[in-house]
Backbone bond lengths (Angstrom), bond angles and torsions (degrees), N, CA, C in turn:
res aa  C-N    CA-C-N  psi(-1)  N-CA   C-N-CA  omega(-1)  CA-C   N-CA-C  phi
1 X - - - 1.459 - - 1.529 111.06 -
2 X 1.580 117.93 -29.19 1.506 113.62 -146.90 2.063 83.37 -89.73
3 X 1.604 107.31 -28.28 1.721 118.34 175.44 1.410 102.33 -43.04
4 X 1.455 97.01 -59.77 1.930 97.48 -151.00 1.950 96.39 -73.15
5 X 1.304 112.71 -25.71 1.255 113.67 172.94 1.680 110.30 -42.05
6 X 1.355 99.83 -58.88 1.587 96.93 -144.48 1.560 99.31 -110.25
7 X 1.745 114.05 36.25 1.047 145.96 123.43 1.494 137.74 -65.35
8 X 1.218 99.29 -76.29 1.803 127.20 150.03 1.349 79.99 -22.43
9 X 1.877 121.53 -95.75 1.496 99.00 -149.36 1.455 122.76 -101.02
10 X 1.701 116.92 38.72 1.626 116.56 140.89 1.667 101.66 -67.29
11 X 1.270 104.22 -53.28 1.626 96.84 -159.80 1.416 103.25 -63.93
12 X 0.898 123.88 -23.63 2.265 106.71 167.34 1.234 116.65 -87.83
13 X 1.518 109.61 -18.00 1.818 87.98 148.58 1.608 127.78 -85.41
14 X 1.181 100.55 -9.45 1.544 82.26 173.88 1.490 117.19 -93.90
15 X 1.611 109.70 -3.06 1.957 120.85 164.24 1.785 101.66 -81.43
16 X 1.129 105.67 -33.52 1.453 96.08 174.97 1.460 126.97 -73.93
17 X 1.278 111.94 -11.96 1.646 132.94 175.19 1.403 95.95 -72.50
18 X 1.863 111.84 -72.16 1.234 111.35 -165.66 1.643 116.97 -56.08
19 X 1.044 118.26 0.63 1.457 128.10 -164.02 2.043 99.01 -99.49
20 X 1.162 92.03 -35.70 1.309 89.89 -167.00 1.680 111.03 -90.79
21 X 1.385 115.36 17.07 1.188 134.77 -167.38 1.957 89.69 -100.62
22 X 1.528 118.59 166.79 1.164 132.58 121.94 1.121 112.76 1.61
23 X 1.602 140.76 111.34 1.373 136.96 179.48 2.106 99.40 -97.66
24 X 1.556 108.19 -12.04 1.686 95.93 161.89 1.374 104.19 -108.09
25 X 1.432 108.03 122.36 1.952 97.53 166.43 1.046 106.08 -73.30
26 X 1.350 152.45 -18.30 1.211 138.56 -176.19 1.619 118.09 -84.76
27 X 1.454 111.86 -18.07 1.372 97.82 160.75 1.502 114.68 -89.30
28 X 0.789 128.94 15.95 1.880 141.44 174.83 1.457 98.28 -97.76
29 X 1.149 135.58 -51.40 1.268 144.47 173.42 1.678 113.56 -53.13
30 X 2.035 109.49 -56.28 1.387 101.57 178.74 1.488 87.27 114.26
31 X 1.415 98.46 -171.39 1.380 119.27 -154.81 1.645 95.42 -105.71
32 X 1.207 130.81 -49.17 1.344 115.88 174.45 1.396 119.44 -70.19
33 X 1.063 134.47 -8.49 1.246 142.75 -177.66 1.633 105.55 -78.81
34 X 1.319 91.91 -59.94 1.834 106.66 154.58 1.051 115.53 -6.07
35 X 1.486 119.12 -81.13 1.016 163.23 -129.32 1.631 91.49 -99.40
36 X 1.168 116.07 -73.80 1.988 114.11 -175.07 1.602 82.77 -60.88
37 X 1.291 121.49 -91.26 1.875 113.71 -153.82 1.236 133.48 -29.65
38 X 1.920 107.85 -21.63 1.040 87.20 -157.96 1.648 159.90 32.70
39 X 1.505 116.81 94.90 1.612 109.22 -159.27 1.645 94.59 -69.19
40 X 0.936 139.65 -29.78 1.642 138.03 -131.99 1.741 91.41 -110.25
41 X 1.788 122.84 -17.48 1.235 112.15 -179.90 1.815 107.98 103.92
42 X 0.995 112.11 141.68 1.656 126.97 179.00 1.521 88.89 -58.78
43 X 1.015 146.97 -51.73 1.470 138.23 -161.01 1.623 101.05 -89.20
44 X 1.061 124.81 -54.08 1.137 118.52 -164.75 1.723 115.82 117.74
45 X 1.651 132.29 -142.39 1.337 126.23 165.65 1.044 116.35 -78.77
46 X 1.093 139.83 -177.69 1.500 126.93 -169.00 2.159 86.33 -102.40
47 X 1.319 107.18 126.81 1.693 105.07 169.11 1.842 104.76 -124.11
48 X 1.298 93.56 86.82 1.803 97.83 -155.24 1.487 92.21 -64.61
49 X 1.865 141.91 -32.39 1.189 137.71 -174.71 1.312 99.82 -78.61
50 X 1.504 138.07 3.33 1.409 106.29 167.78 1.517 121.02 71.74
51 X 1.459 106.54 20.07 1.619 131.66 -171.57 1.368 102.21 -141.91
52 X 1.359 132.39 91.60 1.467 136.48 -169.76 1.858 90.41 -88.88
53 X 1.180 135.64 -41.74 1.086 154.95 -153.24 1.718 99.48 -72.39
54 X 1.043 113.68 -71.49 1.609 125.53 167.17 1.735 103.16 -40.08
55 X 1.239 104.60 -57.25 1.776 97.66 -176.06 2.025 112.16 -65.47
56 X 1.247 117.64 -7.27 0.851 129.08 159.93 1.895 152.71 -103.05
57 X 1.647 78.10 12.47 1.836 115.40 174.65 1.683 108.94 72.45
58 X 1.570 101.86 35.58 1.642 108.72 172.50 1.324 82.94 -88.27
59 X 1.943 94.34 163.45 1.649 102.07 137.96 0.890 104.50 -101.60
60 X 1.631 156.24 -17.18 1.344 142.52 -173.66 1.325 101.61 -133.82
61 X 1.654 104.20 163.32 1.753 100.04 156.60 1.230 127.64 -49.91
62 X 0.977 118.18 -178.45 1.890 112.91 -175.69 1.436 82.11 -104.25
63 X 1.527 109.18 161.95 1.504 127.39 155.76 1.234 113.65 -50.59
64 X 1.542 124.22 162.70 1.128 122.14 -163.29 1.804 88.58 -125.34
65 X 1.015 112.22 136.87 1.861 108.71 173.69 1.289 114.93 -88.80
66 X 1.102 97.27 -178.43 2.085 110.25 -147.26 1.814 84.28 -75.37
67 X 1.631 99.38 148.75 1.339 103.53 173.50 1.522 116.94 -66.05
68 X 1.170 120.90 -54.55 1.527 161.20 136.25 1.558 103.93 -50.51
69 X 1.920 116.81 85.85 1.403 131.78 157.42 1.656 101.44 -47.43
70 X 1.125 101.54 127.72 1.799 107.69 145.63 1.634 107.73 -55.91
71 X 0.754 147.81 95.69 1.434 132.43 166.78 1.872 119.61 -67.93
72 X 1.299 99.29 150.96 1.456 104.01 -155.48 1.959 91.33 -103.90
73 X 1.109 117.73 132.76 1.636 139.82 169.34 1.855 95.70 -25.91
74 X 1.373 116.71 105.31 1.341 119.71 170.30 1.025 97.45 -121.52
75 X 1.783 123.71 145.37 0.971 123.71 175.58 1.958 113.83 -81.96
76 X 1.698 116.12 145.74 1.570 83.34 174.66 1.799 97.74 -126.58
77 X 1.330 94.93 169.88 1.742 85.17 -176.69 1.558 104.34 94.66
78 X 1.701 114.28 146.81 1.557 101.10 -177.76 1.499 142.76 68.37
79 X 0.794 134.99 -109.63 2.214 134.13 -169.67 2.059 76.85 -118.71
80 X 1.451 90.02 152.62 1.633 82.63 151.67 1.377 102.48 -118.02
81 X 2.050 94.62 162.70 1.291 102.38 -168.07 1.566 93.06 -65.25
82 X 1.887 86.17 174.71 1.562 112.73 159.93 1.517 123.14 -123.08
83 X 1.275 127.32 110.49 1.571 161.73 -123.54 1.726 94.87 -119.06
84 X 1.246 121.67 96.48 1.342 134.62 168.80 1.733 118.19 -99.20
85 X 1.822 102.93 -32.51 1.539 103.99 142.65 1.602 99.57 -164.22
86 X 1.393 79.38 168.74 1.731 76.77 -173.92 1.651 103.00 -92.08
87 X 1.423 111.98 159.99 1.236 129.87 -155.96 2.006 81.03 -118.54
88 X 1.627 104.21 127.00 1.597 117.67 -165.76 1.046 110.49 179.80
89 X 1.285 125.23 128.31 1.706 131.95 -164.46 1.811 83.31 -89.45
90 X 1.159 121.71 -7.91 1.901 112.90 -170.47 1.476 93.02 -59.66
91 X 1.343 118.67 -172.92 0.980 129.54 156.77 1.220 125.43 -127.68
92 X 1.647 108.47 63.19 1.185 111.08 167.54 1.466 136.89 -129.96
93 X 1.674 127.47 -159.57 1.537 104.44 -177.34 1.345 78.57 -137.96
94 X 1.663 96.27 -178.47 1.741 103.29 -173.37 1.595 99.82 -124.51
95 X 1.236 135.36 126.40 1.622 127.33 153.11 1.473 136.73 -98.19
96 X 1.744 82.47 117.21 1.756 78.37 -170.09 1.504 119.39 -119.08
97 X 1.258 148.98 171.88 1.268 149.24 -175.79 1.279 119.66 -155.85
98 X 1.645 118.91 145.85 1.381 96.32 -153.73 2.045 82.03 -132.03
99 X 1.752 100.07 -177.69 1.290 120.09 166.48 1.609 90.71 75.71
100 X 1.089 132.84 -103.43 1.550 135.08 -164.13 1.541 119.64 122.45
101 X 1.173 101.48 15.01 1.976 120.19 168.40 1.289 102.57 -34.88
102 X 1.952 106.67 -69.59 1.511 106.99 -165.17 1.660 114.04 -79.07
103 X 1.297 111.81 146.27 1.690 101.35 170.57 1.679 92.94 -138.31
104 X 0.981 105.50 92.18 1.687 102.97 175.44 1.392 102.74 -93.25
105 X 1.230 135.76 130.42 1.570 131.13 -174.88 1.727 100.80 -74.22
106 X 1.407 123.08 -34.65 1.499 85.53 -150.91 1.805 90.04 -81.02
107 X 1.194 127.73 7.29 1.661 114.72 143.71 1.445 117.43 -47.93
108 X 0.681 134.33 -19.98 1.310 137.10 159.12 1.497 127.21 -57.21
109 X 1.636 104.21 -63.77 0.947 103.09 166.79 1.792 137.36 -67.49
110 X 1.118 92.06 -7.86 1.921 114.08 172.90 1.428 93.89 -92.07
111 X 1.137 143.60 -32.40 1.470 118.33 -162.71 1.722 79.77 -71.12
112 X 1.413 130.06 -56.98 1.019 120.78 -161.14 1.347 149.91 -57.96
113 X 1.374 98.30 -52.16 1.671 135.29 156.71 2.007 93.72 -46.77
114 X 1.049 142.32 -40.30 1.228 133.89 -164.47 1.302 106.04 -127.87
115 X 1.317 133.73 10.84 1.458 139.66 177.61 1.513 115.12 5.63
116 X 1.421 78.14 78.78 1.850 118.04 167.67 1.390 113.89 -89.51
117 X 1.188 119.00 109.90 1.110 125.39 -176.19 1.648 122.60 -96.03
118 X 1.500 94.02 55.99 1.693 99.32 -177.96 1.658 111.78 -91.95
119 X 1.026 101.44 164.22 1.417 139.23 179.29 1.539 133.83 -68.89
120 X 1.183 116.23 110.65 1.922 92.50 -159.75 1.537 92.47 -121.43
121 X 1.205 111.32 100.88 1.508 105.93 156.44 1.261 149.53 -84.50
122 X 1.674 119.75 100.29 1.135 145.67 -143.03 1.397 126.72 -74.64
123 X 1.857 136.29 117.95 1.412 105.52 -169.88 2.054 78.68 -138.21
124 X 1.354 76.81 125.67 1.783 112.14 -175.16 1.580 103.81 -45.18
125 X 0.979 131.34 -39.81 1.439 125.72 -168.61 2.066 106.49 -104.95
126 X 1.429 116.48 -7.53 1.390 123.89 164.61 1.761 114.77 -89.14
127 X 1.082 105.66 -21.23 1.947 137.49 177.50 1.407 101.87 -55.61
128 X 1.604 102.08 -74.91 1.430 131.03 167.37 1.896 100.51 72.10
129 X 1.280 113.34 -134.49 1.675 102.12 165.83 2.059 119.80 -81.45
130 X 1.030 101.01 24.06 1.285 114.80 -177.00 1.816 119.39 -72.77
131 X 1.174 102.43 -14.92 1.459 109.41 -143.89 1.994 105.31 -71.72
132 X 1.084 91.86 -7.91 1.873 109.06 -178.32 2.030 107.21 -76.46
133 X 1.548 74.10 -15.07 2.073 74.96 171.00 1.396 100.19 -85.35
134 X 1.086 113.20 -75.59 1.823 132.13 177.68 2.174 92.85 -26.62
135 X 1.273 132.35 -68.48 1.428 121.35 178.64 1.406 95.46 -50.45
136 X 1.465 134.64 -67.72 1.797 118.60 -174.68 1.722 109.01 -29.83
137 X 1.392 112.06 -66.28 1.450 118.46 -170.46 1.609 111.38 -72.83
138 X 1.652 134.01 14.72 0.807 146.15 146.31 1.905 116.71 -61.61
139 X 1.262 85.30 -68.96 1.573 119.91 -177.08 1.473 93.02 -45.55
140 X 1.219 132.45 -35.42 1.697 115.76 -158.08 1.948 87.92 -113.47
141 X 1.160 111.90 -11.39 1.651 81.13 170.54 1.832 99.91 140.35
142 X 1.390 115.66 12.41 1.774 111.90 -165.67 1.693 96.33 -95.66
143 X 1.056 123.99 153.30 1.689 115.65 162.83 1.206 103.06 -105.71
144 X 1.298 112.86 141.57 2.099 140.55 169.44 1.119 98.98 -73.58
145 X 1.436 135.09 145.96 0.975 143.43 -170.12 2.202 113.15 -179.87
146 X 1.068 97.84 152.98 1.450 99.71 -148.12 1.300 93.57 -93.13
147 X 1.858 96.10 150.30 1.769 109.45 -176.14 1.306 106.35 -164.36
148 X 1.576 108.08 49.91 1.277 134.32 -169.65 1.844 130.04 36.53
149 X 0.859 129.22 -173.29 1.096 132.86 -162.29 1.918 107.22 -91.25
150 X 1.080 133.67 -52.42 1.474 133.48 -174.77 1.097 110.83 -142.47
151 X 1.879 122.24 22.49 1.504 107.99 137.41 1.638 95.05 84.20
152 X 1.481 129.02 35.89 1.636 133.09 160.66 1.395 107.83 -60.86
153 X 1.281 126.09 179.70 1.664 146.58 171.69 2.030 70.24 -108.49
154 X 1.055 136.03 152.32 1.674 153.96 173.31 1.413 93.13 -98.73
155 X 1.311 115.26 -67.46 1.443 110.73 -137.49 1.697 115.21 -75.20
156 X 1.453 95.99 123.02 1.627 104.53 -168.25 1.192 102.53 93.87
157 X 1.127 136.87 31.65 1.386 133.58 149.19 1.721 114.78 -106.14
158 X 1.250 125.18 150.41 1.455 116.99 -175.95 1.030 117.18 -85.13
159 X 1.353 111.74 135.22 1.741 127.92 166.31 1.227 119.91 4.84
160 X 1.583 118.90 -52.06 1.665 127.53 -151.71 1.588 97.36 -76.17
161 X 2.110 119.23 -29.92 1.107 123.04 -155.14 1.644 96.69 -106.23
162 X 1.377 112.81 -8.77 1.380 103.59 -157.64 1.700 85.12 -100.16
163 X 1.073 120.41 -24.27 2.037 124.87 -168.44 1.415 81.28 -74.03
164 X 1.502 132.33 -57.38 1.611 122.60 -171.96 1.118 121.84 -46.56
165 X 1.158 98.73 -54.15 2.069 88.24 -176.89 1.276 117.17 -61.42
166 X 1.387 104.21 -33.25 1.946 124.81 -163.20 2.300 91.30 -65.99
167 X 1.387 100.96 -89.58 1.210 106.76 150.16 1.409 125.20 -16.94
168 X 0.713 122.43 -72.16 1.773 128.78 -169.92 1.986 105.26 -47.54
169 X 1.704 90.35 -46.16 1.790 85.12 -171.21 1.066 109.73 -68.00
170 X 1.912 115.63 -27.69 1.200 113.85 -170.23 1.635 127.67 -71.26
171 X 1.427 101.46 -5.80 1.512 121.70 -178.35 1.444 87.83 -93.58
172 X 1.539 131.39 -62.18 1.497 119.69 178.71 1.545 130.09 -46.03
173 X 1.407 109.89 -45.37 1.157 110.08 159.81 1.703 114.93 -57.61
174 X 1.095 142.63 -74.09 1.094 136.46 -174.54 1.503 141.17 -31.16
175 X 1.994 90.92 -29.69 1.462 109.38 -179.86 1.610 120.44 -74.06
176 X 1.904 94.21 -38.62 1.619 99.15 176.35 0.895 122.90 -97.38
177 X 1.808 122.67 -0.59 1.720 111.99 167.51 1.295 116.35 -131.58
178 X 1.659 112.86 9.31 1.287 109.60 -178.87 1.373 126.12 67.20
179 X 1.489 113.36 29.83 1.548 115.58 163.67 1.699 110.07 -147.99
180 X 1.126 126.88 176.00 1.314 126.10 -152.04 2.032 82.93 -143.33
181 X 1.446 95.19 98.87 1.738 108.15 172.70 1.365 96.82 -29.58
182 X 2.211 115.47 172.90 0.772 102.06 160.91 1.643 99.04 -154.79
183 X 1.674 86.74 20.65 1.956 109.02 160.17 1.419 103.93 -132.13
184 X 1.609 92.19 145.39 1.646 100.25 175.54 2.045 98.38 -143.21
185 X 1.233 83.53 134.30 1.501 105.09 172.27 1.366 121.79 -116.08
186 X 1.524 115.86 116.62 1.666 129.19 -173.57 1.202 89.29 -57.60
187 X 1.531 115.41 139.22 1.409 113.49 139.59 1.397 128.90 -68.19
188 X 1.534 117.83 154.11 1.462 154.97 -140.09 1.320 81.30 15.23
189 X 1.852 144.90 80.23 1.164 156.36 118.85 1.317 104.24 74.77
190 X 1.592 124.12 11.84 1.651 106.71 -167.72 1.553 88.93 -107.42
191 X 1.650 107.07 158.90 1.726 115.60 175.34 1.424 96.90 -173.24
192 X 1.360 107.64 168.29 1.638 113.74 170.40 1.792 110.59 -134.73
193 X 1.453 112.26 -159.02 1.416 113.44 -170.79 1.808 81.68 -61.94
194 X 0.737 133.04 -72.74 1.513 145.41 -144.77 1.854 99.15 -43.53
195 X 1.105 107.18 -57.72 1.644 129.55 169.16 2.383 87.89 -33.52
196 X 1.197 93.49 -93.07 1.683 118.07 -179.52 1.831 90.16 -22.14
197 X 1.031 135.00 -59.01 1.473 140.62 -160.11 1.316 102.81 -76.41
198 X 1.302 108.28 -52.24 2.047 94.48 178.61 1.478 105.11 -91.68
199 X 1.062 128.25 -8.23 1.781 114.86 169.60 1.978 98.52 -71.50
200 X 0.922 114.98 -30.60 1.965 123.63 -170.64 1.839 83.74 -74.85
201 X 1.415 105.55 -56.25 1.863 88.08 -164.63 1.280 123.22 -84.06
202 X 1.600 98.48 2.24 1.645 106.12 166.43 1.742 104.79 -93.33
203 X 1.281 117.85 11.82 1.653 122.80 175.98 1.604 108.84 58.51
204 X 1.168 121.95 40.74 1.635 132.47 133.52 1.318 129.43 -59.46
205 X 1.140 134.37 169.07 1.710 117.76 -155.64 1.720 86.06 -152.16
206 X 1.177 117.04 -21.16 1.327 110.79 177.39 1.326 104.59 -161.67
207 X 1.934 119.82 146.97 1.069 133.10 157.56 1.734 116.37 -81.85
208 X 1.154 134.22 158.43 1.641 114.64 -148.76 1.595 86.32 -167.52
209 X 1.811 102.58 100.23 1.025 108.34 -178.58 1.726 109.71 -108.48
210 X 1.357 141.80 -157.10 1.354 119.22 170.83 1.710 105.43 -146.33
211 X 1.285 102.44 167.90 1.855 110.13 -145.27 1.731 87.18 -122.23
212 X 1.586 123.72 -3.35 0.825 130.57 176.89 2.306 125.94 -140.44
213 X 1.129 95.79 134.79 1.439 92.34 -172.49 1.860 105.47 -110.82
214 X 1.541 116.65 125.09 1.271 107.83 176.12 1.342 117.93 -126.50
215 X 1.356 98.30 71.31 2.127 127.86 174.45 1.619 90.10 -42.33
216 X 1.120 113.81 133.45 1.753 112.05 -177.39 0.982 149.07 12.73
217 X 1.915 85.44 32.41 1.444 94.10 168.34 1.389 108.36 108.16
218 X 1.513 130.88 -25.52 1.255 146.75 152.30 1.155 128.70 -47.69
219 X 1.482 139.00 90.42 1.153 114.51 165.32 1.390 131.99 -62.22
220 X 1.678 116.40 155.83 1.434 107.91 -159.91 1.958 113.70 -92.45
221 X 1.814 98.20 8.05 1.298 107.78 172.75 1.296 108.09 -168.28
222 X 1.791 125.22 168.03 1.035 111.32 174.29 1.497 121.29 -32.68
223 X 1.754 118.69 163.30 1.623 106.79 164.59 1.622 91.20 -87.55
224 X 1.351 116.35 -177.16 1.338 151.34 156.11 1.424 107.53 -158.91
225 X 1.977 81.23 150.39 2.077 92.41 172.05 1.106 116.64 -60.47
226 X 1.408 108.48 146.77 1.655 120.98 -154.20 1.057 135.43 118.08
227 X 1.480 116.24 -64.08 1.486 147.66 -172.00 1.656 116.41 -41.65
228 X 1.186 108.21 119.52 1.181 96.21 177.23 1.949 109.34 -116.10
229 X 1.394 74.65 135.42 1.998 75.30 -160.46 2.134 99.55 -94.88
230 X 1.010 110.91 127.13 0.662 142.82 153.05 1.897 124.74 -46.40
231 X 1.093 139.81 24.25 1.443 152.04 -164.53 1.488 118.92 -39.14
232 X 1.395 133.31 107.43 1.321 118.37 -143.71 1.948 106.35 -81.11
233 X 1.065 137.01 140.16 1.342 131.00 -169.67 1.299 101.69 -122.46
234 X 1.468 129.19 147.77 1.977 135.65 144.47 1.393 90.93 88.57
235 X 1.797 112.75 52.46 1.467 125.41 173.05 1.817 85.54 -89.24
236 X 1.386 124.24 148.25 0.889 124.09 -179.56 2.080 106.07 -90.91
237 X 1.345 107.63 -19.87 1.431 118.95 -159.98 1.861 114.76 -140.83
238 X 0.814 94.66 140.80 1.686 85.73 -169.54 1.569 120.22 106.66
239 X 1.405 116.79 -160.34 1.445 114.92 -157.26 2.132 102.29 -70.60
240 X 1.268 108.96 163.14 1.528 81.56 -178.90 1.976 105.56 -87.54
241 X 1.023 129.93 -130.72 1.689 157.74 -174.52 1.344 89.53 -76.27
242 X 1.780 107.89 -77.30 1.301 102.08 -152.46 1.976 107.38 -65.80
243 X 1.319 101.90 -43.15 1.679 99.24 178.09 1.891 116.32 -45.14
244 X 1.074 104.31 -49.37 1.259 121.01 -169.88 1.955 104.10 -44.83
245 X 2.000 86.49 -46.35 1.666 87.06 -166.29 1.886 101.00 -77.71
246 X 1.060 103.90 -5.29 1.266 88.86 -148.10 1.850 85.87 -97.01
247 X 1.174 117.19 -1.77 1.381 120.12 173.13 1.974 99.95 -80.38
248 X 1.319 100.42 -59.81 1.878 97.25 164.37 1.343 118.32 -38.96
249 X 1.179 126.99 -34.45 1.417 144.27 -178.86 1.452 109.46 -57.60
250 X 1.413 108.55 -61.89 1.207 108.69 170.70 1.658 128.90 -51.66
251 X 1.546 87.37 -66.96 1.766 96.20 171.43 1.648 110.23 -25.06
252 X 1.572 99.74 -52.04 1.786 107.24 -164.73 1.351 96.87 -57.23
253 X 1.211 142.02 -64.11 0.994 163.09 -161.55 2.008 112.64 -42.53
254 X 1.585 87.67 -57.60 1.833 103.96 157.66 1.259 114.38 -42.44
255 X 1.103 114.54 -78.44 1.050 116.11 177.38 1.582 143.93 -57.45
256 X 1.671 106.76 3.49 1.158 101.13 162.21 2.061 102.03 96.43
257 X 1.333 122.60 -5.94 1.639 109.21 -166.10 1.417 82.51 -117.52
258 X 1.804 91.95 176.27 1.476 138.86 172.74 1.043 106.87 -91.45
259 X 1.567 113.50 143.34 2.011 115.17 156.58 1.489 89.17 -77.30
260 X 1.537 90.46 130.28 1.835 88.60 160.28 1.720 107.41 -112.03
261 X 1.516 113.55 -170.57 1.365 114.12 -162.48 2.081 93.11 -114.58
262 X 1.137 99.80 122.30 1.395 120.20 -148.90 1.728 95.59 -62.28
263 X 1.002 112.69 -48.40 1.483 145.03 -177.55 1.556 95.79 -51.56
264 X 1.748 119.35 -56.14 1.256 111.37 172.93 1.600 144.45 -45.93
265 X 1.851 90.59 -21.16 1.101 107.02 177.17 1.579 137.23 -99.44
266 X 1.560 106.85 -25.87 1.338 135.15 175.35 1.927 119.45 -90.10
């Protein structure tokens, strides 16, 4: 008895060790590690019909976007513009999502399985210890992209406070994935010249607002090419991430477009 005892309690100290560790190994690991381990497996889910699309409530594959973006008139030099949709004879839309509240994994596995090339705009203090999902959804194909540091209203705040947050993520972002954004989106969309001046001296290339809103998944009007939808995230109740997108999915689908890669265009 006194054996299996002082068995019994090695093995809860060594669960109580692992407990007191990092609860993501993959952000302990980093972003290339990410990247080689793969959590989800070299293959991915098992899609034994060879129809990733069907396991994801398509009826068809999605369109595939132009190899060769039309690129849409950016200004360079000076303020950077601000992008409500992009202007593109392609026919496609852009999906983006901001803050980083929700982390539902099998989004993960949909960015992949359907290599969606959306947009995650990131705010450092909504992230919190989260940020080992965001490197997974790196790894399969999403771009990081900046959405300041603690989530202010900007506009009418001064320069010194508005370059910090702007700045600040861009050092956060950089540290945990090794790239330096090169879109930034104000939160709840408001900013002024002052906003435009420290997003340029924090080396942003565009402010990236959206021409489309998708409240559970609904868009709030037809899509058209261009559009950049906006996908609502860190609903506490209701459909989760992946349902939500996969309702945009459809819409896209109606209508005939591609997700394109936002970045390709700006």
């Amino acid at each position: 008895m006194r054996a299996r005892a002082l068995v019994a309690g090695g093995l809860a100290a060594v669960l109580l060790t692992g407990c007191a560790q990092s609860v993501d190994p993959i952000e302990r690991l980093g972003k290339k590690a990410a990247q080689r381990v793969g959590s989800y497996g070299p293959g991915g889910p098992d899609r034994a019909d060879g129809r990733p699309y069907r396991h994801w409530g398509l009826l068809a594959p999605l369109q595939a976007p132009p190899r060769v973006p039309a690129r849409a008139a950016v200004r360079r030099g000076g303020l950077p513009p601000v992008v409500r949709r992009v202007g593109t004879s392609d026919k496609v839309v852009f999906l983006t999502y901001d803050d980083g509240a929700e982390r539902d994994p099998r989004f993960v596995d949909m960015v992949r399985d359907l290599r969606l090339p959306v947009s995650m705009f990131l705010t450092d203090s909504v992230v919190g210890p989260g940020y080992g999902h965001f490197a997974r959804l790196q790894s399969v194909g999403a771009s990081i992209q900046n959405h300041t540091l603690d989530h202010p209203a900007l506009r009418g705040l001064p320069y010194t406070g508005q370059r910090a947050e702007i700045c600040g993520q861009q050092e956060k972002v950089r540290s945990r994935f090794g790239i330096r954004p090169r879109l930034f989106r104000p939160p709840y969309g408001t900013y002024d010249r002052t906003t435009l001046r420290a997003a340029a001296d924090c080396g942003l290339s565009a402010v990236v607002l959206w021409s489309v809103s998708g409240e559970g998944g609904a868009a709030q009007r037809p899509l058209r090419a261009g559009d950049i939808v906006s996908v609502a995230s860190g609903e506490a109740t209701g459909p989760t991430l992946t349902e939500r997108t996969t309702r945009v999915l459809r819409e896209i689908e109606r209508r005939g477009l591609a997700v394109g890669r936002l970045e390709d265009y700006l």
